[in-house]
ChimeraX commands (.cxc) that place a marker at each C-alpha (Angstrom):
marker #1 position -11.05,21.56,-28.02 radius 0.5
marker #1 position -9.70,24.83,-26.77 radius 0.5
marker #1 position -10.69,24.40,-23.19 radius 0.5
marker #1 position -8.15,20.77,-23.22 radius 0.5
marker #1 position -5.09,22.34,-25.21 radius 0.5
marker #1 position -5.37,25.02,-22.11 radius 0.5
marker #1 position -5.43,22.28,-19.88 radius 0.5
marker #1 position -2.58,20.70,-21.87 radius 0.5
marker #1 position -0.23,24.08,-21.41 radius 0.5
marker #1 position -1.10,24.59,-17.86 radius 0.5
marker #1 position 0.00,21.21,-17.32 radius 0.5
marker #1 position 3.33,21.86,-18.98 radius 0.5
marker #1 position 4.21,24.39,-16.17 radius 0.5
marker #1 position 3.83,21.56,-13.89 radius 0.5
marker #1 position 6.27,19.42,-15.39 radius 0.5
marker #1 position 3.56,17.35,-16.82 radius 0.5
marker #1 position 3.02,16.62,-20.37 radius 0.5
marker #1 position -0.78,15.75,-21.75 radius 0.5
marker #1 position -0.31,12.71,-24.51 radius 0.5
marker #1 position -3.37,12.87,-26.95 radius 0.5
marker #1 position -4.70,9.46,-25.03 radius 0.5
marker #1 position -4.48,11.35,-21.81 radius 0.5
marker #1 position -6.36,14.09,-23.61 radius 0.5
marker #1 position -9.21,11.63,-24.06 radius 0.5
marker #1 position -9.29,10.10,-21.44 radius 0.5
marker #1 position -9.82,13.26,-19.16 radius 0.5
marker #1 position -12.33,14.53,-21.64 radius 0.5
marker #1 position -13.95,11.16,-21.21 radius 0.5
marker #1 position -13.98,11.99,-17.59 radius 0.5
marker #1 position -15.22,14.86,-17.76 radius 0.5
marker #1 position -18.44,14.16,-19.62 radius 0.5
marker #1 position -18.87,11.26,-16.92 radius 0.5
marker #1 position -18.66,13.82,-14.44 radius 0.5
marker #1 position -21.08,16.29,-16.06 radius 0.5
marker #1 position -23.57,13.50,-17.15 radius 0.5
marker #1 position -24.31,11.15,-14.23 radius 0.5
marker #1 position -27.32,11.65,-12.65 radius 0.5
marker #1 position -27.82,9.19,-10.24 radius 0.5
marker #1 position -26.17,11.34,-7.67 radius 0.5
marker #1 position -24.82,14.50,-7.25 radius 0.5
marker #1 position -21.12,13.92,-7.72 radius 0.5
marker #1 position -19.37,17.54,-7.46 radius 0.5
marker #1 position -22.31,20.10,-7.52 radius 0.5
marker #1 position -20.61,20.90,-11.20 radius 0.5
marker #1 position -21.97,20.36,-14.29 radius 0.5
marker #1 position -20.57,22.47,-17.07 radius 0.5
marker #1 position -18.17,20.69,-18.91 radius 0.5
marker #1 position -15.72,23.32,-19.75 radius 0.5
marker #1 position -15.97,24.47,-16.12 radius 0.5
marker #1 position -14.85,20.62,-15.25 radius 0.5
marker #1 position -12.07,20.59,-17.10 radius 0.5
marker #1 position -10.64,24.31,-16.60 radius 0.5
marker #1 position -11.25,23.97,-13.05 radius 0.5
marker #1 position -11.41,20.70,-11.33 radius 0.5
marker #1 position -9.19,18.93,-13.33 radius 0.5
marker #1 position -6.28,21.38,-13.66 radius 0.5
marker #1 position -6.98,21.16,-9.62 radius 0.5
marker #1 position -6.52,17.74,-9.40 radius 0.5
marker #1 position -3.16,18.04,-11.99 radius 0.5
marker #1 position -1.92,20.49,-10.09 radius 0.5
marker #1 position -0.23,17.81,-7.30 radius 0.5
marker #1 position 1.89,16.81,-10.13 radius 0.5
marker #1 position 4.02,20.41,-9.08 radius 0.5
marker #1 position 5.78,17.96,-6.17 radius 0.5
marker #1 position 8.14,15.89,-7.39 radius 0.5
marker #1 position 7.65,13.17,-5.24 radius 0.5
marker #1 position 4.66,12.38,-7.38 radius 0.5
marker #1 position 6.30,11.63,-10.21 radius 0.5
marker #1 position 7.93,8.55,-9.01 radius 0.5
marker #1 position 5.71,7.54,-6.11 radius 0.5
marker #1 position 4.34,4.05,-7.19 radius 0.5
marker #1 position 1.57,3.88,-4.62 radius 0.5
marker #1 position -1.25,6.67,-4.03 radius 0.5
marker #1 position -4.32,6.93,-1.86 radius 0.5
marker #1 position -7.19,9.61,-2.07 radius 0.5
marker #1 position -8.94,10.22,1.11 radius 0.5
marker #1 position -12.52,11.50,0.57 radius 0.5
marker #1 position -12.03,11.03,-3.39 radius 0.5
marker #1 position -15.78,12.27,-4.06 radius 0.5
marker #1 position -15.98,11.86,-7.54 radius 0.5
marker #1 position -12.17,11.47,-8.43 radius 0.5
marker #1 position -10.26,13.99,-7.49 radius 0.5
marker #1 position -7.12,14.44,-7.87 radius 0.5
marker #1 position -7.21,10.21,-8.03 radius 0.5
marker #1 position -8.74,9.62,-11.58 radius 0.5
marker #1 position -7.14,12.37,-13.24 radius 0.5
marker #1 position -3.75,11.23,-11.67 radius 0.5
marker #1 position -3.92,7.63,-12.88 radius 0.5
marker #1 position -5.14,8.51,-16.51 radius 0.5
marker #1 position -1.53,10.54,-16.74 radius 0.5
marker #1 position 0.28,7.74,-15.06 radius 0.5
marker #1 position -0.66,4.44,-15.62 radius 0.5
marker #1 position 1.80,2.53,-13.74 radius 0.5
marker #1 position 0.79,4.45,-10.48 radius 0.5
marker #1 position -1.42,2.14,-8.26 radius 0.5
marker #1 position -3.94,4.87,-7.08 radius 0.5
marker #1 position -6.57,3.59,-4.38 radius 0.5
marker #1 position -9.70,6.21,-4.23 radius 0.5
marker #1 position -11.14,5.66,-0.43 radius 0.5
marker #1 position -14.34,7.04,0.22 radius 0.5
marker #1 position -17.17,6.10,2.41 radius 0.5
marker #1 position -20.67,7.23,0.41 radius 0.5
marker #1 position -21.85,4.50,-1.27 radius 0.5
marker #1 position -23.69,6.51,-4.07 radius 0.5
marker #1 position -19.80,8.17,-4.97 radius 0.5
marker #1 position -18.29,4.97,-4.53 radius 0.5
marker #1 position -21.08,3.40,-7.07 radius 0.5
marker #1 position -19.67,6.30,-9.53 radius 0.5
marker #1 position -15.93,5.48,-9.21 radius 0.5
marker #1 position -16.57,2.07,-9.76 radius 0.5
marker #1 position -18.53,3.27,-13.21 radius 0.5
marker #1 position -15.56,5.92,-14.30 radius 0.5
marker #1 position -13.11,3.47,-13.01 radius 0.5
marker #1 position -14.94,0.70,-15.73 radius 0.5
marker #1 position -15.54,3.73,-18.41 radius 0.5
marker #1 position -12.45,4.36,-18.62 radius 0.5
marker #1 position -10.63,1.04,-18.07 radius 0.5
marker #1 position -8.42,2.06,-15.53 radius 0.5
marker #1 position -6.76,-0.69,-14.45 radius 0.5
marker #1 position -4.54,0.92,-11.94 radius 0.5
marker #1 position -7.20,2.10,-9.87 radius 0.5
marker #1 position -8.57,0.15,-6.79 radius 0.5
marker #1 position -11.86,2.02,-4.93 radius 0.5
marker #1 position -11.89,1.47,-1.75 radius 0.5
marker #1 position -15.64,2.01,0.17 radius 0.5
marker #1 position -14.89,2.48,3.58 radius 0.5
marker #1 position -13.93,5.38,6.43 radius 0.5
marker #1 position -10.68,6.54,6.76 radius 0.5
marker #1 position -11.10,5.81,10.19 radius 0.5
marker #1 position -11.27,2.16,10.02 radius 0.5
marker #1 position -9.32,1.38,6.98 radius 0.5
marker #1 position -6.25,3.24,8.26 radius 0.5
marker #1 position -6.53,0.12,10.90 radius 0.5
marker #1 position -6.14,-2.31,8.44 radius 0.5
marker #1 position -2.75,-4.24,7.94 radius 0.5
marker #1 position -3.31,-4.13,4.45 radius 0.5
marker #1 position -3.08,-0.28,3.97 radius 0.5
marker #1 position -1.59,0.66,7.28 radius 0.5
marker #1 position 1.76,2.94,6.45 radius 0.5
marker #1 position 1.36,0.89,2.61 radius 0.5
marker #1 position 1.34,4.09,0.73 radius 0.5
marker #1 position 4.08,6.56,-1.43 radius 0.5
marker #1 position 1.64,9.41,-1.62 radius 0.5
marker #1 position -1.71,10.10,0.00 radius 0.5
marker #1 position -4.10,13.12,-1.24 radius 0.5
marker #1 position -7.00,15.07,0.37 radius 0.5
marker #1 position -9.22,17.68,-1.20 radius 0.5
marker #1 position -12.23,18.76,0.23 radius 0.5
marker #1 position -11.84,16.74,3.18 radius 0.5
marker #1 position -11.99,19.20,6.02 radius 0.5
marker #1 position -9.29,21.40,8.32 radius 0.5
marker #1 position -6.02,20.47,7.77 radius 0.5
marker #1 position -5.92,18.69,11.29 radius 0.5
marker #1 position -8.38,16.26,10.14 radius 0.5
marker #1 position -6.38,15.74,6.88 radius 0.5
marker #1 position -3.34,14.52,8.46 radius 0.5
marker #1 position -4.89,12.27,11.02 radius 0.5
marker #1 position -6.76,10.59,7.89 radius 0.5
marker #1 position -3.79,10.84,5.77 radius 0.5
marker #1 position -0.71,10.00,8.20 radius 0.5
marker #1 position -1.80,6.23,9.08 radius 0.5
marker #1 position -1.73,5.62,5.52 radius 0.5
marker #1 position 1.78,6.37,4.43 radius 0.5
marker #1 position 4.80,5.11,4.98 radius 0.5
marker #1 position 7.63,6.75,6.53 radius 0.5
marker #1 position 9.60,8.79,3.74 radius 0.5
marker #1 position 6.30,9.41,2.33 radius 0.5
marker #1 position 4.55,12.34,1.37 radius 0.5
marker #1 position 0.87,13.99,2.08 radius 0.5
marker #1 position -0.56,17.02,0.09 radius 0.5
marker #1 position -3.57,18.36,1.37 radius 0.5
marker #1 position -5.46,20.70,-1.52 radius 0.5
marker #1 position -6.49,23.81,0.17 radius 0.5
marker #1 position -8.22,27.14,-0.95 radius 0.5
marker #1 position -7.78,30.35,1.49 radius 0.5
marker #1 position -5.12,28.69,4.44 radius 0.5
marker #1 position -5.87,30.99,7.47 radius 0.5
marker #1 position -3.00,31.16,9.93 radius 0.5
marker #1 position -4.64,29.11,12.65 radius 0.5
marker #1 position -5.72,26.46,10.23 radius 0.5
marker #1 position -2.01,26.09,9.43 radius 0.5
marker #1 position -0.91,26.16,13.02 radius 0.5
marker #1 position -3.23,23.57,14.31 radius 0.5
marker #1 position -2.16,21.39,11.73 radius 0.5
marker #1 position 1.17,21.77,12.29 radius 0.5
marker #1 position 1.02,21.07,15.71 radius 0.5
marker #1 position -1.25,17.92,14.93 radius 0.5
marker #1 position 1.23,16.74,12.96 radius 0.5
marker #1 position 4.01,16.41,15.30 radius 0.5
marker #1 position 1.23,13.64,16.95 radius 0.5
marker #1 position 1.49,11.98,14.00 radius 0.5
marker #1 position 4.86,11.39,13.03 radius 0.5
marker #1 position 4.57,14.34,10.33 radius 0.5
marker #1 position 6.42,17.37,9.46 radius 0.5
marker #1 position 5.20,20.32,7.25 radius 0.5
marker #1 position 7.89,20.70,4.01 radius 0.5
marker #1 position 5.88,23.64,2.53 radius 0.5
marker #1 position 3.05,25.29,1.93 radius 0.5
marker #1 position 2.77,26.14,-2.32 radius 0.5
marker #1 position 0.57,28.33,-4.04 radius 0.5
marker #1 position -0.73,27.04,-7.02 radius 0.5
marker #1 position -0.48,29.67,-10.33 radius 0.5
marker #1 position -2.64,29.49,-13.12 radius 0.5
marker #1 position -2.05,30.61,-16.41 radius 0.5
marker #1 position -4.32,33.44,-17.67 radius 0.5
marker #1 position -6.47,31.29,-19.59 radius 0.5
marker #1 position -7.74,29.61,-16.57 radius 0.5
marker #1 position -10.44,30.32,-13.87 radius 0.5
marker #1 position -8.46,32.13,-11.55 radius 0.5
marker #1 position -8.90,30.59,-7.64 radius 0.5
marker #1 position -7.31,30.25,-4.17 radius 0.5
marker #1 position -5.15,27.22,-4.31 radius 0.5
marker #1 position -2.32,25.75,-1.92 radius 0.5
marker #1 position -1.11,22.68,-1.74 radius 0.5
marker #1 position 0.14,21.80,1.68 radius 0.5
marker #1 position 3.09,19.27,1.69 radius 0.5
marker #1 position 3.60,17.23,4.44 radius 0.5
marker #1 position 6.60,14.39,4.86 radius 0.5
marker #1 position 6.16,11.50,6.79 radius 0.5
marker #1 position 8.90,11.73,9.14 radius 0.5
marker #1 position 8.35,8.41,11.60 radius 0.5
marker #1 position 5.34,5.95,12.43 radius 0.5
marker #1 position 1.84,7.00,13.23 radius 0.5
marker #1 position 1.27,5.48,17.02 radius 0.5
marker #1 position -1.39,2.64,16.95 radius 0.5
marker #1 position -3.82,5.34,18.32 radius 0.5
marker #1 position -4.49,6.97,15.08 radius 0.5
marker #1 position -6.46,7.17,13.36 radius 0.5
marker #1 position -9.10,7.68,16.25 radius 0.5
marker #1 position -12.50,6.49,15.86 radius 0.5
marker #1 position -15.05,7.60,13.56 radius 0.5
marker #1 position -16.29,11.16,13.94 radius 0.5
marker #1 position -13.76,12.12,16.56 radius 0.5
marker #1 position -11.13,13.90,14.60 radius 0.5
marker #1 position -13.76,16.22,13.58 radius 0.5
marker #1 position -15.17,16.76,16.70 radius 0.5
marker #1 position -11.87,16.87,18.92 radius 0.5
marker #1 position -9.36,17.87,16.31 radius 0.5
marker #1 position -5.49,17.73,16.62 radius 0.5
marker #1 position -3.67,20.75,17.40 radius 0.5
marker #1 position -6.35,22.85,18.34 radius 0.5
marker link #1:1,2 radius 0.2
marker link #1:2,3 radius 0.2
marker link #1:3,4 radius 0.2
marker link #1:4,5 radius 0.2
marker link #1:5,6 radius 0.2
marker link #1:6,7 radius 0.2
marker link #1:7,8 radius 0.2
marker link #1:8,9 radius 0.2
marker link #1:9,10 radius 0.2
marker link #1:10,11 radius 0.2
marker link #1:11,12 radius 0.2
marker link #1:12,13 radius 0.2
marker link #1:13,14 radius 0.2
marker link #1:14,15 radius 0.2
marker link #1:15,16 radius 0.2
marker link #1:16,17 radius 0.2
marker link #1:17,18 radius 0.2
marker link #1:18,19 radius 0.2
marker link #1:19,20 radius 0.2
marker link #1:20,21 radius 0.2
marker link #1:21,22 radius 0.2
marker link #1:22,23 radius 0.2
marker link #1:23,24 radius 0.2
marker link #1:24,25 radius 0.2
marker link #1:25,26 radius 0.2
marker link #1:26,27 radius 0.2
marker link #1:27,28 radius 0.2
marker link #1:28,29 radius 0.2
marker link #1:29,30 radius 0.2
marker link #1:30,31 radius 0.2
marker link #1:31,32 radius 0.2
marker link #1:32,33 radius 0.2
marker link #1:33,34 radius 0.2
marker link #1:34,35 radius 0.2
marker link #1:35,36 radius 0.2
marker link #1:36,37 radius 0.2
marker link #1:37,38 radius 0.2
marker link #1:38,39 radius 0.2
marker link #1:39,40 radius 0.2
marker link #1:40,41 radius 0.2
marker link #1:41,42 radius 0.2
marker link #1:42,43 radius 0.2
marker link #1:43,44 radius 0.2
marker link #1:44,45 radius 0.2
marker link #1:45,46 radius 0.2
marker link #1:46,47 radius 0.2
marker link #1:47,48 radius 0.2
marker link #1:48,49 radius 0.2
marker link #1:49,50 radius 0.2
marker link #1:50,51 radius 0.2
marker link #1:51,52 radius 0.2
marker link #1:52,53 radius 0.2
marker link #1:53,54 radius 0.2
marker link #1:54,55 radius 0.2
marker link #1:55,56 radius 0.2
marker link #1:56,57 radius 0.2
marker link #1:57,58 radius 0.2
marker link #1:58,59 radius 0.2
marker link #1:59,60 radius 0.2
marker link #1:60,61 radius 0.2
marker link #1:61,62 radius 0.2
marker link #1:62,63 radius 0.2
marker link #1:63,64 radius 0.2
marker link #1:64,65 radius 0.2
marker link #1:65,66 radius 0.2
marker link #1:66,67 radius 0.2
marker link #1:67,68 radius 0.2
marker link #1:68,69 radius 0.2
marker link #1:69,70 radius 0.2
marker link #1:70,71 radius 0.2
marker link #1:71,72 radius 0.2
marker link #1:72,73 radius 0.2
marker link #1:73,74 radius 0.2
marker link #1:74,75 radius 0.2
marker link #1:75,76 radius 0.2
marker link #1:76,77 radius 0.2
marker link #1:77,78 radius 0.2
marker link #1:78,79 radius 0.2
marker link #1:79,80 radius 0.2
marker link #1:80,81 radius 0.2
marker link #1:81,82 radius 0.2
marker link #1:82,83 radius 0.2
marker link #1:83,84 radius 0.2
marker link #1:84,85 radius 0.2
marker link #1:85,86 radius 0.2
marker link #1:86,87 radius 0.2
marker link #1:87,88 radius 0.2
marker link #1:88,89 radius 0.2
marker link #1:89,90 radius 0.2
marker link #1:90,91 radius 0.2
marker link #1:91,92 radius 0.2
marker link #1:92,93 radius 0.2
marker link #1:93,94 radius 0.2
marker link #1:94,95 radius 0.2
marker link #1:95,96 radius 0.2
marker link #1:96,97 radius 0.2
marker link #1:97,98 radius 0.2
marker link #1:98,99 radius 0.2
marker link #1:99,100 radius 0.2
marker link #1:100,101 radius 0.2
marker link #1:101,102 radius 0.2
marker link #1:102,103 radius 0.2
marker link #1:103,104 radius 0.2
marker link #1:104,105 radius 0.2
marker link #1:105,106 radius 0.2
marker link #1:106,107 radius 0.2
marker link #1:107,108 radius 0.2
marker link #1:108,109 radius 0.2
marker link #1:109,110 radius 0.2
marker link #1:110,111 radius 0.2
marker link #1:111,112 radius 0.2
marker link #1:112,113 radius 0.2
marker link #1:113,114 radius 0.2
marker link #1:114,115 radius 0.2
marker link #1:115,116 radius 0.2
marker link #1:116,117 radius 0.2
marker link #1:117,118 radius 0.2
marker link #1:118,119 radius 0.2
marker link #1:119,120 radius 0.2
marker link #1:120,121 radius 0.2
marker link #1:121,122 radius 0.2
marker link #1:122,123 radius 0.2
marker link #1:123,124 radius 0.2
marker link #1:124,125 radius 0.2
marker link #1:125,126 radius 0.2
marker link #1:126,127 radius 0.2
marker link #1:127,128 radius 0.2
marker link #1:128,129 radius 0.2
marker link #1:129,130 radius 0.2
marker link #1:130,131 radius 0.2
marker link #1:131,132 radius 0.2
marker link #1:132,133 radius 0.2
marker link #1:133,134 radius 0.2
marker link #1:134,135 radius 0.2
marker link #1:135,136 radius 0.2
marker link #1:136,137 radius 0.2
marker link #1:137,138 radius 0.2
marker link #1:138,139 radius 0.2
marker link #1:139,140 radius 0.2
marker link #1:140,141 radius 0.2
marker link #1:141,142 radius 0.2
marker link #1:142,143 radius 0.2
marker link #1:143,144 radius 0.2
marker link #1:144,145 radius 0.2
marker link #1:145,146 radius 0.2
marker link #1:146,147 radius 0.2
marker link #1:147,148 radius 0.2
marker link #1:148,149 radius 0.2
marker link #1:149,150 radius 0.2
marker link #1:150,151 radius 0.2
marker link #1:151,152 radius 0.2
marker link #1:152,153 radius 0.2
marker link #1:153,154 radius 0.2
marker link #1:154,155 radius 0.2
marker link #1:155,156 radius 0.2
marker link #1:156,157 radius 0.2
marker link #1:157,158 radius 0.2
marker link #1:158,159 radius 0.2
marker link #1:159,160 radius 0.2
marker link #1:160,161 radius 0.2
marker link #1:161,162 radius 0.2
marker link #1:162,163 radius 0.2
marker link #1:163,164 radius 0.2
marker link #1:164,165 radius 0.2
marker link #1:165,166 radius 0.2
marker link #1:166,167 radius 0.2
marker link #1:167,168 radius 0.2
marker link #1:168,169 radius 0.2
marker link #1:169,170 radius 0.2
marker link #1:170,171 radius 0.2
marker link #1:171,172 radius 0.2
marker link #1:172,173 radius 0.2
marker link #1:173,174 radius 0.2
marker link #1:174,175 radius 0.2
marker link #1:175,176 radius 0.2
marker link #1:176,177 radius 0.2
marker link #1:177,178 radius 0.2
marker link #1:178,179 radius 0.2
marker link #1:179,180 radius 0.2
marker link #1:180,181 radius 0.2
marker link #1:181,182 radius 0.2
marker link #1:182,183 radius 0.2
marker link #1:183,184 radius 0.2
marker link #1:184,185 radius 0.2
marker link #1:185,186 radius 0.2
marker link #1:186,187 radius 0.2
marker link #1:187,188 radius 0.2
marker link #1:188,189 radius 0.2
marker link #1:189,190 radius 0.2
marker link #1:190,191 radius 0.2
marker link #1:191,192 radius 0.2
marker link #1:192,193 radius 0.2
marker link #1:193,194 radius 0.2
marker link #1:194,195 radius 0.2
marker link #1:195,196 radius 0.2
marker link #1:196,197 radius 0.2
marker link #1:197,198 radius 0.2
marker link #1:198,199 radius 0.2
marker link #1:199,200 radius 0.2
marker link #1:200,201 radius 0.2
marker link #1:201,202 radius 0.2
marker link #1:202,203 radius 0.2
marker link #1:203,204 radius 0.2
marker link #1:204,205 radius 0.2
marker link #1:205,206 radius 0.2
marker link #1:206,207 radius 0.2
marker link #1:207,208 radius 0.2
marker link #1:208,209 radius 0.2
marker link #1:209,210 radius 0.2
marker link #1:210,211 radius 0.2
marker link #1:211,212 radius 0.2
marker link #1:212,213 radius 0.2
marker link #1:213,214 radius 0.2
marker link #1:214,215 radius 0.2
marker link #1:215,216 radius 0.2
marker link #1:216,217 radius 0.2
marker link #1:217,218 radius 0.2
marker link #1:218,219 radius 0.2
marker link #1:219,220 radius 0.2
marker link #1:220,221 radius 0.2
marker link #1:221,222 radius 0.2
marker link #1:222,223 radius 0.2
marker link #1:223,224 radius 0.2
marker link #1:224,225 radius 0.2
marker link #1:225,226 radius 0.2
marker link #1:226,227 radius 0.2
marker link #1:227,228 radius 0.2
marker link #1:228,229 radius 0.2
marker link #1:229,230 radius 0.2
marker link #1:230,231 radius 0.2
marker link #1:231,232 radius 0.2
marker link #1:232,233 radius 0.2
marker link #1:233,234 radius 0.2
marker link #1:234,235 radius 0.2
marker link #1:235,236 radius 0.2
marker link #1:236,237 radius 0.2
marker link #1:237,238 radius 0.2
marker link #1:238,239 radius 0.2
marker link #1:239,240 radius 0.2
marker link #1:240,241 radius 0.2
view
């Protein structure tokens, strides 16, 4: 289909290169994305839409390098997927954990994730809040992602208990107004984070055209104890600000 062999050249600028099985498998995931109805999983339901625009999104992350050997991933927020699902269909041996808190979402993941038979993929129903407490994830991750999620203050204090030191954070923003960026640089240096970059995405031609940046953050030492704080409060008394 035209609107995948666009998907498979933007993809290519990336560094990233579409097998025919990854093909499927995102188309798959795409027409579980525009077909479930049980909930409303991105407010999206045009296929082609899906695919030209939410999953060249989600590809997009694979522009840092770090990605492509990171063995560990965690999506904060992941919604319906993304950038998680579409991430582990293109690599397989990446252990991606998809963290999100709404039980109707996390009732979908656990449908795409069984779909699809993606093996590397662990959901994960629970608050950033509380599972960045946990031994078990605390500083376990290569690579954490965040789209949607909320000001990028609130992104790295979900993100930055979740990574280990050496690690790296991208936070998938639209328009990035200056104080936006300035806040969460300065909540970052609570967190034992430093801001690398901040990269505009480009699309080809052929795709829906979009403010896109991915902010890239490296984790730089150990989040204090502290963090993350408890639920509700990074939204309401954010970092930085």
């Amino acid at each position: 289909m035209a609107e995948l062999e666009q998907l498979r050249s933007e993809a290519e600028g990336w560094g990233l290169r579409l097998s025919y099985s990854h093909l499927s498998l995102l188309s798959c995931y795409a027409d579980l994305l525009a077909g479930y109805e049980l909930t409303n999983i991105i407010g999206t339901k045009g296929r082609d839409r899906i695919i030209l625009e939410h999953l060249s999104d989600a590809l997009s992350c694979y522009a840092v390098e770090e990605l492509r050997q990171a063995r560990t991933l965690i999506d904060i927020g992941a919604g319906g997927g993304l950038p998680g699902v579409p991430l582990a269909i293109v690599r397989s041996e990446l252990h991606v954990a998809l963290l999100e808190a709404t039980e109707k979402k996390v009732r979908f993941l656990e449908y795409a994730r069984t779909t699809l038979g993606l093996e590397n993929i662990e959901v994960l129903h629970a608050r950033a809040e509380d599972a960045g407490k946990k031994p078990a994830y605390r500083e376990a991750f290569d690579f954490a992602t965040a789209r949607a999620v909320g000001a990028l203050p609130v992104v790295v204090e979900y993100c930055a208990p979740f990574v280990r030191v050496g690690g790296t954070i991208v936070a998938m923003k639209g328009r990035l107004a200056g104080e936006e960026l300035s806040n969460g640089v300065a909540a970052s240096g609570e967190l034992g984070v430093e801001l690398r970059e901040v990269r505009e995405v480009n699309y080809r031609a052929q795709l829906l055209q979009k403010d896109r940046n991915l902010v890239v953050l490296d984790k730089v030492g150990p989040t204090p104890r502290r963090f993350p704080r408890r639920v509700g409060v990074a939204k309401k008394r954010p970092l930085g600000a």
